[in-house]
N, C-alpha and C positions, 0 to 999 in steps of 0.2 A: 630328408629331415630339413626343416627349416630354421636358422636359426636367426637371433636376432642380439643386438648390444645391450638392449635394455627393454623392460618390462613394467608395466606400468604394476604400482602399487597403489591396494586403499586400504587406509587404515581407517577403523572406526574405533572409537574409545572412549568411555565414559570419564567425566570432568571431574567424578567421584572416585573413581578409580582409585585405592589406596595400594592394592597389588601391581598392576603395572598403570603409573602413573601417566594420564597427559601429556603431563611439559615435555620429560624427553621425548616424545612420539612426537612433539609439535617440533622441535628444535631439529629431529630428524631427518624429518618432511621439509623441515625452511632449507637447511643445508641439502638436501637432497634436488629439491627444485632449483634453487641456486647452480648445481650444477647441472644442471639442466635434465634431471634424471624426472621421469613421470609419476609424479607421487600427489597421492591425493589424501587429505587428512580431514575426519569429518569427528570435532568433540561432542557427545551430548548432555549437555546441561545436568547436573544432579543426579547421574546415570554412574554405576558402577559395576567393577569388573564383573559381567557376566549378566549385563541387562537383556541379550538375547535368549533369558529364561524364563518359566513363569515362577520361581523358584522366592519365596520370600528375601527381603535385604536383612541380611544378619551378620555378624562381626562374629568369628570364629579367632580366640586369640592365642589357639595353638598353631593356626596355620605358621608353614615356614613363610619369609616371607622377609627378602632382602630389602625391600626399599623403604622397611617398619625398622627404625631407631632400634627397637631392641631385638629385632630380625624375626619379630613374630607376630600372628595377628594381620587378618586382609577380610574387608567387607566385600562379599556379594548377594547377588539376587536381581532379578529382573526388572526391568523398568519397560510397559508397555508401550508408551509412544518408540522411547528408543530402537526398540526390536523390530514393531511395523515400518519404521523408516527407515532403518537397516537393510530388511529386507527390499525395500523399493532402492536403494542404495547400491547393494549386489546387486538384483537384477539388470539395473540400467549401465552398472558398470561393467558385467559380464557382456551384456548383449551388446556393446559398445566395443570391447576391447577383444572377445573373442574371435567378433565377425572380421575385424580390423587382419586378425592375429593370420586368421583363414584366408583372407584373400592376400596376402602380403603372401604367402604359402605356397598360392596358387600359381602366381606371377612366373 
């Protein structure tokens, strides 16, 4: 088994986000890197929770939803640019950290 101290993380997350919002995921990421942990944080503009769908944007105000003042109510729905760069996102960050993961493994 190989093990390692730390693991690279990528967050991606809409700037629209009204269910898990932005700021803390960026505040995260700053203090995460600060300690020198590998974390990668990628906002997309106008993009909300669950842009990697093709699924319309709509406000649902039964959802639960703790970061909603009155604990209810969270917008989603897909946003297409966001989801194609995403994907190109994952991909380059798997094929980067996997290969990384694998030969450190190997050693």
């Amino acid at each position: 088994m190989c093990t390692s101290q730390s693991r690279p993380l990528l967050i991606l997350i809409g700037e629209n986000d009204d269910w898990t919002p932005a700021e803390p995921c960026r505040k995260l990421a700053e203090a995460a890197k600060k300690a020198g942990y590998p974390v990668t944080i990628k906002v997309y503009p106008g993009a909300h929770h669950s842009f990697d769908s093709s699924n319309p944007v709509r406000y649902v105000p039964t959802r639960v939803n703790s970061n909603s003042a009155s604990g209810r109510g969270a917008t989603t729905g897909g946003d297409p640019k966001a989801w194609e760069d995403s994907i190109r996102e994952v991909t380059a960050f798997f094929g980067q950290h996997l290969k990384k993961a694998e030969n450190q493994c190997l050693k």
